[in-house]
DODRENTI-222394 format. One record per residue (C-alpha): residue in three letters; x, y, z. Coordinates in steps of 0.001 Angstrom, whole numbers, plus 524288, in hexadecimal, padded with zeros to 5 digits. Layout:
ALAXYZ
...
// end
This chain:
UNK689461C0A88A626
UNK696151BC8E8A2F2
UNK69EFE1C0168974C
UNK6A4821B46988C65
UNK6B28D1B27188B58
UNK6B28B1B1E287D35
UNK6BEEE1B8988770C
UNK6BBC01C7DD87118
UNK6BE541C816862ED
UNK6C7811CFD085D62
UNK6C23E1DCDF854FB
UNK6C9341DECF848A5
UNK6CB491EB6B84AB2
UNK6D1541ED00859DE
UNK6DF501F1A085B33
UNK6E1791E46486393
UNK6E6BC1D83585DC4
UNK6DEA91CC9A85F7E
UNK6E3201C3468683F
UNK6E7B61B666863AE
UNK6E2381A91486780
UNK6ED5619ECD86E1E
UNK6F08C195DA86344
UNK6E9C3187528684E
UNK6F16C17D9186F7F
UNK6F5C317030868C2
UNK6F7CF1642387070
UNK6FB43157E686C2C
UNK6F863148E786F76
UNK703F21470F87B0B
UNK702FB1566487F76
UNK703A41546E88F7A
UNK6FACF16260892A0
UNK6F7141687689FA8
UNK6E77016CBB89FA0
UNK6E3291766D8A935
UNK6D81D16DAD8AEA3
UNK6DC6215FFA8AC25
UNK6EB88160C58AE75
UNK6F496159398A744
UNK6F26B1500489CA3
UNK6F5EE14A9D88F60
UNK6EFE314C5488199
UNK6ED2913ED587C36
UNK6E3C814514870BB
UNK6E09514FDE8686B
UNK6D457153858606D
UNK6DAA615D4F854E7
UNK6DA941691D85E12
UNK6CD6F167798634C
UNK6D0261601A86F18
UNK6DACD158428764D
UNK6D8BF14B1287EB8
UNK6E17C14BE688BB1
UNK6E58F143538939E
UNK6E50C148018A2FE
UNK6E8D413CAF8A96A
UNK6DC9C139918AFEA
UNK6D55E13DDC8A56C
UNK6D49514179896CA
UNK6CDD914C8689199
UNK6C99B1536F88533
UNK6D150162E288595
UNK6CA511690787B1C
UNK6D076174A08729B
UNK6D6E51805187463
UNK6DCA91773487FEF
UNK6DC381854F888E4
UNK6DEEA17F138958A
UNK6EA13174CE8917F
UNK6F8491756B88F09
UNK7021116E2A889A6
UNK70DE516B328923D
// end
């Protein structure tokens, strides 16, 4: 049996402070981005922070949100 990966909440009351999410990533029609699978490539769309259209040369793909393996350069 295996264990989720889903994130522990945080109690109200523990002495810890809770951790803070990354703030999302915002790229732009024009960003050139590196993706850890697909390599290097340009956005040529964006869908109001729910997805971005790619271009990777020899192909174009759909990155959907919180873009977790891409970067922009």
């Amino acid at each position: 049996m295996t264990k989720s990966a889903a994130p522990k909440r945080h109690l109200p009351t523990s002495p810890f402070k809770a951790s803070v999410a990354p703030p999302p990533k915002h790229f732009a029609v024009g960003d050139q981005v590196t993706h850890d699978v697909h390599g290097l490539g340009r956005v040529i769309a964006m869908e109001d922070g729910i997805a971005a259209l790619v271009d990777f040369g020899s192909t174009q793909t759909r990155i959907l949100s919180p873009y977790s393996k891409m970067t922009k350069l």
